[in-house]
C-alpha positions, 0 to 999 in steps of 0.5 A: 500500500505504501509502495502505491502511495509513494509511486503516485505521489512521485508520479504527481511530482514529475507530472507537475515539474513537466506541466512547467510553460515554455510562458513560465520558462520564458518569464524566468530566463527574462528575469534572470537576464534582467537581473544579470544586466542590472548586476552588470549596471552596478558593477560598472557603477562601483568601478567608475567610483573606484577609478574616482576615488584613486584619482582623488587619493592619488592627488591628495597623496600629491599634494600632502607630499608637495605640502612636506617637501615644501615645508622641508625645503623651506619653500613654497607649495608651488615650488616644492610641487613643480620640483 
């Protein structure tokens, strides 16, 4: 009796995996490919950021450093930064 119970039930089971739509299918892959582009969208985002911020820290380092040179050299920013 458990042996009928268990092959109807996984005969509903398969039934109902095959009843999928190529609707739902479709509605599926067009999900996944919206998510992959606003994925692809945000990384674009974080790397213009990225190169954003390094630029700024790299002119900062610049000017911190033309700031000590100046300082050690007794001269001006200017100066120190055109060396």
């Amino acid at each position: 009796m458990r042996k009928i119970v268990l092959a109807a039930a996984v005969a509903g089971a398969a039934l109902s995996l095959a009843a999928c739509s190529e609707q739902t299918q479709d509605a599926t892959s067009e999900a996944a490919d919206s998510a992959m582009a606003d994925a692809e969208s945000i990384a674009d985002d974080a790397a213009a950021t990225a190169t954003d911020l390094a630029a700024d820290a790299t002119d900062a380092a610049n000017e911190a450093a033309a700031d000590v040179e100046a300082a050690v050299q007794g001269e001006t920013s200017s100066e120190a930064a055109a060396d």
